[in-house]
N, C-alpha and C positions, 0 to 999 in steps of 0.2 A: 204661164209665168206670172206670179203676181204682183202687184204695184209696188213699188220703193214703201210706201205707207204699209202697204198690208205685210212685208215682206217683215217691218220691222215690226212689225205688229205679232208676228209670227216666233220674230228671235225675241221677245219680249218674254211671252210666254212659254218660251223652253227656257231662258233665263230662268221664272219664279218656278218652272217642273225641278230645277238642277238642285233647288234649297240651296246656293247660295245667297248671299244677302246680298242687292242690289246698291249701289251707292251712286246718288241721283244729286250733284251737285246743283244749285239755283242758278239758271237763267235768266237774265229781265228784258234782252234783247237778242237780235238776230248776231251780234258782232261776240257778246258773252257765251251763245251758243254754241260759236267755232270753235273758240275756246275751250269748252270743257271736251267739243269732239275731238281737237287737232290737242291738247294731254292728256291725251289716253283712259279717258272716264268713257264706261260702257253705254250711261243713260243720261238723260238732260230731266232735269226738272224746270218747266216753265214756271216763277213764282208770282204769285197773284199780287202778293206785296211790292217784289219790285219792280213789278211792270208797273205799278198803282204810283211808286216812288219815283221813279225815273222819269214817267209821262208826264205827272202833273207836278211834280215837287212838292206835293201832301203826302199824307198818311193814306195808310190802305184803311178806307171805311165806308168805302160802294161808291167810289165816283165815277167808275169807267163801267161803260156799258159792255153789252155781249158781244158788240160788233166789235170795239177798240180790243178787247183779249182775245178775239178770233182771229183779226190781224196781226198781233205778234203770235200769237201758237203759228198762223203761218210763216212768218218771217224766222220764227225758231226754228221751226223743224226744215226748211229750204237753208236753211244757214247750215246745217248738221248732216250726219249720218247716223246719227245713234237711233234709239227708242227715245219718246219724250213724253214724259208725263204733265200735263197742266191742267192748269188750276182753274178751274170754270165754277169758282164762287158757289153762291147758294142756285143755280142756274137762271138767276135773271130774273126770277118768278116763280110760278107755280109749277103742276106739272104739266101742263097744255107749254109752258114757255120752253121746259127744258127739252121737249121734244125737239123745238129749232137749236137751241142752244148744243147741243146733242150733233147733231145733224151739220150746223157750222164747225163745230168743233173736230168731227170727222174729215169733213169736205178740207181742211185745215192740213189732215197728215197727221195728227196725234197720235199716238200708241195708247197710249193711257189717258182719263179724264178724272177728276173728284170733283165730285158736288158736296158741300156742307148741307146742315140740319138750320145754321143760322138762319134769322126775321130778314127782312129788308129794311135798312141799308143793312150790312154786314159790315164788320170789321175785320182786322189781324188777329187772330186766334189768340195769339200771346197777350192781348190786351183786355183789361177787364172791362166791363160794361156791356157784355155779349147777352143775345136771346138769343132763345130756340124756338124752332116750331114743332107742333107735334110729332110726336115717334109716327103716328100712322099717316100723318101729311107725309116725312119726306118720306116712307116706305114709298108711296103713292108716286112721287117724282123718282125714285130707284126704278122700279117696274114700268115709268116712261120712256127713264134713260134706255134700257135695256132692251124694250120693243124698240126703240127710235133707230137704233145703231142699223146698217148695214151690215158692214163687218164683225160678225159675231164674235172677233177675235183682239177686237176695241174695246179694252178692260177700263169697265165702271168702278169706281170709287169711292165709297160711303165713308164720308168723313162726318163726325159727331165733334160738337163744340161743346156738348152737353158738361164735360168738369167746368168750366169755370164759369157756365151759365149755371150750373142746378148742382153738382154734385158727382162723384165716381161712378154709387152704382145705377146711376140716372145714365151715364156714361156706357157703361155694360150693358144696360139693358136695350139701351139703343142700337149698341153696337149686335148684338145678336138679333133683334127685328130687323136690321137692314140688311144682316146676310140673306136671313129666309125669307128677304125679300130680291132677294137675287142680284147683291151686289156683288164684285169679285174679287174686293178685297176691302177689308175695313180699315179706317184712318181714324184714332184717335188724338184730337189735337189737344194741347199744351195741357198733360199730365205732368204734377206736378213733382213727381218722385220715381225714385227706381221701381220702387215695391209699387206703384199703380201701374205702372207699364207693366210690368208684370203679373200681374194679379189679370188687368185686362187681356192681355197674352194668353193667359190661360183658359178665361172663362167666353170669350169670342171666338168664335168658328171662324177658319180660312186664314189665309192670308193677309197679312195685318202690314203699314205703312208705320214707320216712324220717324217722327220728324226734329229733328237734333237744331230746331229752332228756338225764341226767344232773344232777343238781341237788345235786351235794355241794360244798364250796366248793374241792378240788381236782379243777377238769376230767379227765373220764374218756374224752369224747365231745366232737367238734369243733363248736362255733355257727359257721353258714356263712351269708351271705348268699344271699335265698331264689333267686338268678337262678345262682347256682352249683350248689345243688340241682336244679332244670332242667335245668342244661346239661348234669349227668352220668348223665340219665334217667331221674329220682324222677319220680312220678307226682303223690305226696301225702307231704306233709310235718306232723309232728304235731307241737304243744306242748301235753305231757302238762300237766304241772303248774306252768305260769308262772302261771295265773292265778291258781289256788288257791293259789302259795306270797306272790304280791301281795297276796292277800288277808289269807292268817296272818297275813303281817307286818304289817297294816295293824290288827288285831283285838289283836295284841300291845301293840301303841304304843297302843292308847285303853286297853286294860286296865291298861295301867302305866301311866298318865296317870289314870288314874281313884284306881289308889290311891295315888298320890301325893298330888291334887289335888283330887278328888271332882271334882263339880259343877260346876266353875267350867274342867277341862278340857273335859266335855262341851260346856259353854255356846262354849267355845273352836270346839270340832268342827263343831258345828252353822255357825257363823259362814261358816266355811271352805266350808261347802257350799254356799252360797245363789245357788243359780239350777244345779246340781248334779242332773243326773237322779233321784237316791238322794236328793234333800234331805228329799221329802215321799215318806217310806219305805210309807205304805199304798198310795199311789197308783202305788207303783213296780211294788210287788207283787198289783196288779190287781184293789183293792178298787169299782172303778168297773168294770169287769166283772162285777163280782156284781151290782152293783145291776143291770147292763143284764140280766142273768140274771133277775134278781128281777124285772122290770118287765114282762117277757115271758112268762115262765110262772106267775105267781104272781098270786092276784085284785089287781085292782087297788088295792081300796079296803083290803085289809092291807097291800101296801106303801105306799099315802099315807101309811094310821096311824100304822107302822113309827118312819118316818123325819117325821109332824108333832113330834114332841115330844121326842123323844129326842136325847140332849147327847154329844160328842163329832164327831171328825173327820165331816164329811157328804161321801161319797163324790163326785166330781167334783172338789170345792175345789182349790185351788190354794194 
């Protein structure tokens, strides 16, 4: 019987056999990941940006190490059921580093991994100022990845930064040395038009990622409707950080509501919720699981005590 990881690792890969197109909402933490499992999205995308955003309250441009994005890919995928693909930067270094990088990122539960062609520091793809390293360096880190894995069924990720470092067919050309270097799907990131995603679609072997990113308020990168992505041979289609930036926005507006109005916006808020998955926030976040924890491995007669007398929310409630 094989591991909850490998299992999904398993349905991962008869998902991209099916030639459906995969749709990989962004995760930045372990509580965004329940989420995209418990509304009905088949895959999680861990996003390197907003775990970078969330952590530190900077920009994504290489502050967090291999160890800090190994710790949330595992809090991602222990929060989930799905397949989860994440984000393992340029791998930390060379190809001697990505072999551990690899290796934690496995030991992690990940389904899927991409490594970038990006220098050190790295950035957010979507932001200009990016380098590259040689086509035949990362080839060299792809054929690490690939020896390093275990699980032969832990799809590698050749992502190329190479359009808004060098150019398209700098781009292409990249993208087809890293297949035949034995990646198992190609990611090209922030193409800037219909016709390059396309044209790249066509001239790149395998299975191709596309990533339906760019989040500055003037577009860098085309939003396509998802049956057009299909038709020009995407595999898997990522929204890095729609949900996390739903989310700020939404955390902004009570925060400025709050000091404008105190109490009486929250009383507001709450209103708004009522009958709202999130209404009864303990219960959302899986406090009647503990207790079924609690009821199962712990004597019986200290969790009756527990919970005879003791005042506040009683797990189950409603």
């Amino acid at each position: 019987m094989p591991s909850d990881a490998a299992a999904r690792r398993i349905r991962f890969r008869d998902m991209l056999a099916s030639g459906r197109l995969i749709v990989a909402p962004g995760a930045h933490n372990g509580l965004s990941a329940s989420m995209i499992d418990r509304t009905g999205h088949a895959c999680i995308y861990m996003t390197g940006s907003g775990v970078a955003n969330g952590l530190t309250g900077k920009a994504d441009v290489g502050l967090l190490t291999m160890t800090e994005m190994a710790m949330m890919a595992r809090f991602v995928v222990e929060a989930s059921g799905v397949p989860v693909i994440a984000d393992a930067d340029n791998g930390y270094g060379n190809a001697v580093n990505v072999i551990r990088t690899v290796r934690e990122y496995e030991a992690a539960g990940v389904t899927a991994l991409h490594l970038e062609d990006q220098v050190i520091p790295k950035r957010c793809g979507s932001i200009a100022g990016k380098a590259v390293v040689p086509a035949e360096e990362m080839a060299g880190k792809i054929r690490a990845a690939t020896d390093a894995r275990q699980d032969a069924n832990l799809v590698i990720i050749a992502r190329t930064d190479a359009r808004g470092a060098v150019d398209l067919d700098d781009a292409i050309r990249r993208g087809q040395i890293y297949a035949e270097a034995g990646a198992d799907m190609i990611f090209p990131d922030a193409l800037l038009s219909v016709e390059e995603y396309a044209r790249f679609a066509a001239e790149v072997p395998g299975p191709k990622v596309f990533n339906m990113g760019g989040y500055a308020r003037k577009r860098t990168t085309p939003k396509l409707p998802l049956a057009e992505v299909a038709a020009m041979g995407y595999a898997v289609v990522l929204f890095p950080l729609a949900s996390i930036r739903a989310g700020i926005r939404a955390e902004w507006d009570m925060l400025n509501g709050l000091r404008e109005r105190g109490t009486e916006h929250e009383i507001e808020h709450l209103a708004d919720l009522d009958g709202h998955p999130v209404e009864n926030w303990y219960e959302f976040t899986g406090i009647s699981d503990v207790r079924a924890l609690e009821e199962k491995y712990l004597p019986e007669d200290d969790v009756a005590a527990r919970y005879a007398g003791g005042a506040g929310h009683r797990p189950g409630d409603v």
